[in-house]
C-alpha positions in Angstrom: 10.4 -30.3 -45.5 13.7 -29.1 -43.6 16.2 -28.5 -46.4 19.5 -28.2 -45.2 21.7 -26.1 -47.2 25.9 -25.9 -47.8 27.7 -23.6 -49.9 30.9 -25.0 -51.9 34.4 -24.3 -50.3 35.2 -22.7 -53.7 32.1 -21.3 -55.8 32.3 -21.4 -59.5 30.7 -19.1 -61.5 28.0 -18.9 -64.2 29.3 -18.8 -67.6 29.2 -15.8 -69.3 27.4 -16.4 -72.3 26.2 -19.7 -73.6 27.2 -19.1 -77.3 28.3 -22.6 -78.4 28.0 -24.1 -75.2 26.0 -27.8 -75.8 23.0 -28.4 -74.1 24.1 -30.1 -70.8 27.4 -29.6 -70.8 27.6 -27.1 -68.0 26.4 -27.8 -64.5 25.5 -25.7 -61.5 28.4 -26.0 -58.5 25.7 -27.2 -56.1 22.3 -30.1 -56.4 19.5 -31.3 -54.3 19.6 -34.7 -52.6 17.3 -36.4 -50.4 17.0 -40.6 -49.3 14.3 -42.9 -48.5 14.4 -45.8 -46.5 11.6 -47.2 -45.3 11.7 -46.3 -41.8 12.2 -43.0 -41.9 10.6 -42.8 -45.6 11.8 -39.5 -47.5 14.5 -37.6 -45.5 17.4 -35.9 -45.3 16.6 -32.8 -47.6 19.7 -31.3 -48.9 21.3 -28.9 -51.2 25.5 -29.9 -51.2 27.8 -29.0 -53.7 27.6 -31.1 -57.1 29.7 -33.8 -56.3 30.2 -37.8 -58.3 28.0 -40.0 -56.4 29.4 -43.0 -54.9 27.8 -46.4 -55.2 28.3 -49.9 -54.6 29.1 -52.1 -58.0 26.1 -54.7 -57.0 23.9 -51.1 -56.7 20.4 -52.0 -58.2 20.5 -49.2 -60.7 22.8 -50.2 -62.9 21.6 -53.9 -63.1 18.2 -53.5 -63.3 17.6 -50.1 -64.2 15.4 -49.2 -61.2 15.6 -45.4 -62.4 13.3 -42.5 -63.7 13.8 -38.4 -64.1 12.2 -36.0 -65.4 13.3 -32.6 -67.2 12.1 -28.9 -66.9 13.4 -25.4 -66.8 13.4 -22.4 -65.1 13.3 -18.5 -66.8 14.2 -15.4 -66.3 11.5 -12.7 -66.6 12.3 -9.8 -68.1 12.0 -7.6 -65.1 14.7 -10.2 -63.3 12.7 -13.1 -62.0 12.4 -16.1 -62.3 9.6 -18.6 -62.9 8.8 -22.1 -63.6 6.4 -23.6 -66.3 3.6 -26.1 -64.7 5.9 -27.8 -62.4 3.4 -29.9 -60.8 2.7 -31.7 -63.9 6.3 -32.7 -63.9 5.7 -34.0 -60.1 2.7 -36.0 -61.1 4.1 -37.6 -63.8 7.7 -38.3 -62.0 5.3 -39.9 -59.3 3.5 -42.4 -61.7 7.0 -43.1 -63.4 8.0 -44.3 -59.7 4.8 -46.1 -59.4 5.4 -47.8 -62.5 9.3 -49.0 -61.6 8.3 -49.5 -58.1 10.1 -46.9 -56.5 8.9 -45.1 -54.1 6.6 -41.9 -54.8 7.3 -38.8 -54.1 4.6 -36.6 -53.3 4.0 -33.7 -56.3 3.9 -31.2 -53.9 7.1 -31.9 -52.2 8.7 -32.3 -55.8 7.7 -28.6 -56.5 8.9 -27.5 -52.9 12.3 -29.4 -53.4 12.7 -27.9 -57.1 11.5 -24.2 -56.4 13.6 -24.4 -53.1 16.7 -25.5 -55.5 15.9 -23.1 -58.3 16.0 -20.0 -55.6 19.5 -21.0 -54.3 21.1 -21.6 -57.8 18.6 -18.2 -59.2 22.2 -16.5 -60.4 22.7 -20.0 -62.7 19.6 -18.7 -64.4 20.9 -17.1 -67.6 19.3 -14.2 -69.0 20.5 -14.2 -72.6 17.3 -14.2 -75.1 16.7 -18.2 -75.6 18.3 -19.6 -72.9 17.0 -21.0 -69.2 18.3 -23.6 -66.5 17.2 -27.0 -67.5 16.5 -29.2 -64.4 16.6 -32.9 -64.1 15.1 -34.4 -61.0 15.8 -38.1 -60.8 14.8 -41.0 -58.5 17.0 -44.1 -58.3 17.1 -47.3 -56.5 20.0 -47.9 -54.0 20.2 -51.3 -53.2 22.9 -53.4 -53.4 21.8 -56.9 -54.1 21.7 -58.8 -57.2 18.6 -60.4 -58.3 15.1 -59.3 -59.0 13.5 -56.9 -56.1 11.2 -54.3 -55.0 13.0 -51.3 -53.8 14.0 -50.9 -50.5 16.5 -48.1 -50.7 16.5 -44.8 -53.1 17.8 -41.4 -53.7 16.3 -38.8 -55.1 18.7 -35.5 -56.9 18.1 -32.4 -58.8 21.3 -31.7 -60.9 20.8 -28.1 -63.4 22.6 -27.0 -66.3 21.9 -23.5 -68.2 21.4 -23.9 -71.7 20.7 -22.4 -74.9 18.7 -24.3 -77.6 18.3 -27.7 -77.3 19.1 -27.8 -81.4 21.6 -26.0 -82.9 19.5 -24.8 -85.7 17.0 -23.5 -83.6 13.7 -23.5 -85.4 15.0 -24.7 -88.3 12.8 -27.9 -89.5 14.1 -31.1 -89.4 14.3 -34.4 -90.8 13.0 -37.3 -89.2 12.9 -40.8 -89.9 10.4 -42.9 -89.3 11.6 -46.1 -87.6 10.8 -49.6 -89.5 12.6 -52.0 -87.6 13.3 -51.3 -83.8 10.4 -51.0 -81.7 11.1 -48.5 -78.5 7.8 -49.6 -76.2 4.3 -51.5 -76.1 1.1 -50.7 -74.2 1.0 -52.2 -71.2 5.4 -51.4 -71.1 7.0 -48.8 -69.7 7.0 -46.7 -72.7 4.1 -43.9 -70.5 7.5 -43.8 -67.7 10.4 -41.5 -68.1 12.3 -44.1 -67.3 16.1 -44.4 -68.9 15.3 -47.7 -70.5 13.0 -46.1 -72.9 15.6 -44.0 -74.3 18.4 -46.6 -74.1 15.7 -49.1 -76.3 16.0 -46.1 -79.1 19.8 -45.9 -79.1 20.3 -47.9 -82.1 17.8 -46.8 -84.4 18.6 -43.2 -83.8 22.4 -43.8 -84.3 21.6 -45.4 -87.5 18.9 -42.1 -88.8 21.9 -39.6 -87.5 24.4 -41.6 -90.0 21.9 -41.2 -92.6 21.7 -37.8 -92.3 18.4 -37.4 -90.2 17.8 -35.7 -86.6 15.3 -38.1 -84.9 13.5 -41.1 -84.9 9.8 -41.7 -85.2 8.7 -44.3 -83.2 5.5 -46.6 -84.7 3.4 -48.8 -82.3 5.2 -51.9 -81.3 2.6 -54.5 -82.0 0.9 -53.4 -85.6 4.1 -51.4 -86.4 1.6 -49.0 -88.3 0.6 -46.4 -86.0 2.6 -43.1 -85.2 3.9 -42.7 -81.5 6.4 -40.0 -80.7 9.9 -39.2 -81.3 12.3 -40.2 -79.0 12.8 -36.4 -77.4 9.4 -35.1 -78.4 5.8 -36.4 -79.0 4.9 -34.9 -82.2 1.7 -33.5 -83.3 0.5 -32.8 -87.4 -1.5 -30.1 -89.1 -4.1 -32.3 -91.5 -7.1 -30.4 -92.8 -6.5 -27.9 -90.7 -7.1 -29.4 -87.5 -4.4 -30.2 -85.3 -3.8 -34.1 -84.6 -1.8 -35.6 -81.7 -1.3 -40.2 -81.2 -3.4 -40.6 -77.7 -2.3 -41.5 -74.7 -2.5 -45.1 -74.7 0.1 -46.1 -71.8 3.4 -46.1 -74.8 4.1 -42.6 -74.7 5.5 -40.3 -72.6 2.3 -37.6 -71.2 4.2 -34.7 -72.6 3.7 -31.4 -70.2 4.6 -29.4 -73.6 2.3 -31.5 -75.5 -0.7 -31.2 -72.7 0.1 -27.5 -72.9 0.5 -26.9 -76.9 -3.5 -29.4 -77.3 -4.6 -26.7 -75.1 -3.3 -23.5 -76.2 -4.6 -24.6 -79.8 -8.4 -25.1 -78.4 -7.7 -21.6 -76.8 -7.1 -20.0 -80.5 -9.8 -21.9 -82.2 -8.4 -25.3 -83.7 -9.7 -28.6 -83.6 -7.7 -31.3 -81.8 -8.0 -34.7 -82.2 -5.9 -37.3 -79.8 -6.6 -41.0 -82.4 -4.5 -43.2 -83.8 -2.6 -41.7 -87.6 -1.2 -44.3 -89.4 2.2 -43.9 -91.8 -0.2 -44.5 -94.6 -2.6 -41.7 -93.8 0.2 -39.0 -93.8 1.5 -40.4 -96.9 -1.8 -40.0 -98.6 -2.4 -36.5 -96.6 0.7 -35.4 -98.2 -0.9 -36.6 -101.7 -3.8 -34.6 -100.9 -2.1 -31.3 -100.2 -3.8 -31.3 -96.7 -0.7 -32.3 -94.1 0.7 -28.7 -94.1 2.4 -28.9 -91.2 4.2 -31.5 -88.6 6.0 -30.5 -85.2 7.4 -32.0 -82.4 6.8 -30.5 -78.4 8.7 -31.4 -75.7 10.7 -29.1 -72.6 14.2 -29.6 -73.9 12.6 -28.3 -77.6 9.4 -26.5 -76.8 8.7 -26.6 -80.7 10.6 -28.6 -83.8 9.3 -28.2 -86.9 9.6 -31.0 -89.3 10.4 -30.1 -92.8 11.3 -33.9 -94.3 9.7 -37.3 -93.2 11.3 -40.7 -94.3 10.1 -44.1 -94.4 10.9 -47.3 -96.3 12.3 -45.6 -99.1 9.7 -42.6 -99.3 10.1 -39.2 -98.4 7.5 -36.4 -97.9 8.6 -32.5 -97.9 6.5 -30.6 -95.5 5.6 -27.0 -95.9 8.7 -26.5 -98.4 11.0 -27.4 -95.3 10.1 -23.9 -94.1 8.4 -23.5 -90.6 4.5 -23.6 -90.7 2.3 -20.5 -89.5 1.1 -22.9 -86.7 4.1 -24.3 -85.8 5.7 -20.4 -85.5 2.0 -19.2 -83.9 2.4 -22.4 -81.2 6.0 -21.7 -80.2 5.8 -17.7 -79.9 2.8 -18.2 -77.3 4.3 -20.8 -74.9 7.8 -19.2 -75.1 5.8 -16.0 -74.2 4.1 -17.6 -71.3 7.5 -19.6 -70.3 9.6 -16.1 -70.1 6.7 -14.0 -68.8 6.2 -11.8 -71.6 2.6 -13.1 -72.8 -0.3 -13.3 -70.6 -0.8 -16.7 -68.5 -4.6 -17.5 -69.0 -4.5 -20.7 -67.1 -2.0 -19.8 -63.9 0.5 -22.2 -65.8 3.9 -20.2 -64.3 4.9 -20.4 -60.7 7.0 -17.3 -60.1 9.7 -17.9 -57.1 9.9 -15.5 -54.3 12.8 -13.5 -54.5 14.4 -11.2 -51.8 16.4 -8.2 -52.6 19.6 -10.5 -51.6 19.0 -12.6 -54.4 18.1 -10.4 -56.4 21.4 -8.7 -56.1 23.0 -11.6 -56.5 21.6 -12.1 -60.0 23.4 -9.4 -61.3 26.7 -9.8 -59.3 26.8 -13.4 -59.2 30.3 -13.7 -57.2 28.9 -14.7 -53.5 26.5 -17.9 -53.1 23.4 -17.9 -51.1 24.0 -19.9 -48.4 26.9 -17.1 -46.9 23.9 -14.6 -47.3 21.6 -13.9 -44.2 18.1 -14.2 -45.3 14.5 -13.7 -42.8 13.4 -17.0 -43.5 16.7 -18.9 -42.7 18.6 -20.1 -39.3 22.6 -19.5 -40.3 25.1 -21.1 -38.1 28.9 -22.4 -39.0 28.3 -22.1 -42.5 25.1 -23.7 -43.1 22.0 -22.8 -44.0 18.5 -24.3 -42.7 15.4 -23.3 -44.0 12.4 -24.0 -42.4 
């Protein structure tokens, strides 16, 4: 694709640490933006400075909530690079999420081009402090403007970033979760496999009422026997019982979490047994009886890992591991944060390591000029705007 690229009239700069900064709080000075119609189908590759989007109030979006995005991050290396973490999987899964609200697809491969094409002209928002990365969320909405029911004709697609520390405060500290009685979040045959907003709007109330009550999260059961575990609403989650790690399967109501996909196979790597079945509320109750659930965690990109030390439901409680982070839990995390930052080996060619020239480069430790006012081999530069090819 033909990205056309313009610097803002007044750059802003990275912050300087992210030391009590919230997680997406802060926001790059410049995003990715592209539009489909269908003539011309995807076009019009951009990277503008972050700007409010105007829409029309009859725009399909906010009606019918024609929308999905997805959520990833890029890291520094140690030596000063900066990589991504199985973006691809991200593309797939954004393109079945646009299958699944009729929007129109975008082809994986162009997702990764438009994101690693974004990533290297934003590289200096890339913080470098131990912990932190720039968290990316691609979205793809519907631009219509015309009330009633309707396949999409018109939609946008942006990339907006925002460097960030730990997604919790407490870092690895475990958790309490609660596990959801009432609400149900999403069925088979729903939406509940899309990252689609309306997943996460149908979990609003119950997780209001667990953060009153003193918890973190919500643990969603199925929807039809209201027995089954599913995921929390920011994680899918994944429990140590007999010593074999054990995951709820893809069944079309939860999200196919990259982190997830990553963690099942990093734990095959060092030996344990995964099972992807069905775990009912009462068989981690009586588990926990038993002595044999020693461990639960959630995965997920914002996260990575989130121990659980407490789970809650109908009046019971189970204690997990002492609320003290389990040895797989700790294992699990130090291996794909090693992988993520480049430190650890990458068996599996997971990590996609942008191209850097010594301008950027530079410009990751000086931070003050912007990459479209720099002349680069790749790049046409005329009147102020960059177009790479």
């Amino acid at each position: 694709m033909n990205i056309t690229i313009t610097s803002p009239d007044h750059p802003s700069a990275p912050p300087a640490s992210l030391t009590g900064v919230g997680f997406g709080r802060v926001f790059a000075d410049r995003m990715f933006s592209m539009d489909y119609t269908p003539a011309d189908n995807w076009h019009n590759a951009r990277i503008e400075p972050l700007h409010a989007l105007t829409l029309h109030p009859a725009c399909c979006v906010f009606h019918y909530g024609a929308e999905v995005f997805e959520g990833l991050k890029a890291y520094r290396r140690a030596d000063g690079g900066v990589q991504l973490f199985r973006p691809i999987e991200n593309g797939r899964r954004l393109f079945h999420s646009c299958e699944r609200m009729d929007l129109p697809p975008l082809d994986p491969d162009a997702f990764v081009e438009a994101v690693t094409d974004f990533v290297r002209e934003e590289v200096t928002w890339v913080p470098n402090e131990p912990g932190t990365s720039l968290y990316l969320r691609p979205f793809v909405i519907c631009t219509d403007t015309q009330l009633g029911v309707h396949g999409t004709t018109n939609a946008a697609f942006y990339i907006i970033a925002s460097p960030v520390g730990s997604y919790y405060p407490k870092g690895l500290a475990p958790v309490r979760i609660a596990i959801e009685r009432d609400d149900v979040r999403a069925v088979r045959g729903g939406t509940g496999y899309a990252k689609c907003g309306g997943n996460y709007a149908a979990a609003a109330r119950a997780t209001v009422r667990a953060e009153k009550a003193g918890y973190d999260q919500v643990l969603w059961l199925d929807g039809v026997e209201r027995r089954y575990i599913e995921e929390v609403g920011a994680m899918n989650m994944m429990f140590v019982i007999d010593g074999k790690i054990v995951t709820a399967p893809l069944e079309g109501s939860i999200l196919a979490g990259v982190t997830r996909k990553s963690i099942l196979q990093l734990a095959q790597d060092m030996g344990y047994e995964t099972e992807e079945r069905r775990i009912s509320v009462q068989e981690l109750f009586d588990a926990h009886a038993r002595g044999t659930l020693t461990e639960a965690f959630g995965t997920g990109t914002a996260a990575v890992i989130s121990p659980v030390g407490e789970m809650e439901y109908d009046g019971r409680s189970m204690i997990l591991n002492d609320r003290k982070i389990g040895k797989i839990s700790q294992q699990m995390y130090d291996t794909l944060v090693g992988i993520q930052r480049g430190k650890s080996p990458d068996p599996h060619g997971w990590t996609v390591e942008l191209q850097l020239s010594d301008q950027q480069f530079a410009l990751c430790d000086s931070c003050p000029e912007r990459l479209g006012s720099v002349e680069m081999s790749h790049a046409d530069l005329a009147d102020g705007i960059l177009v790479i090819k």
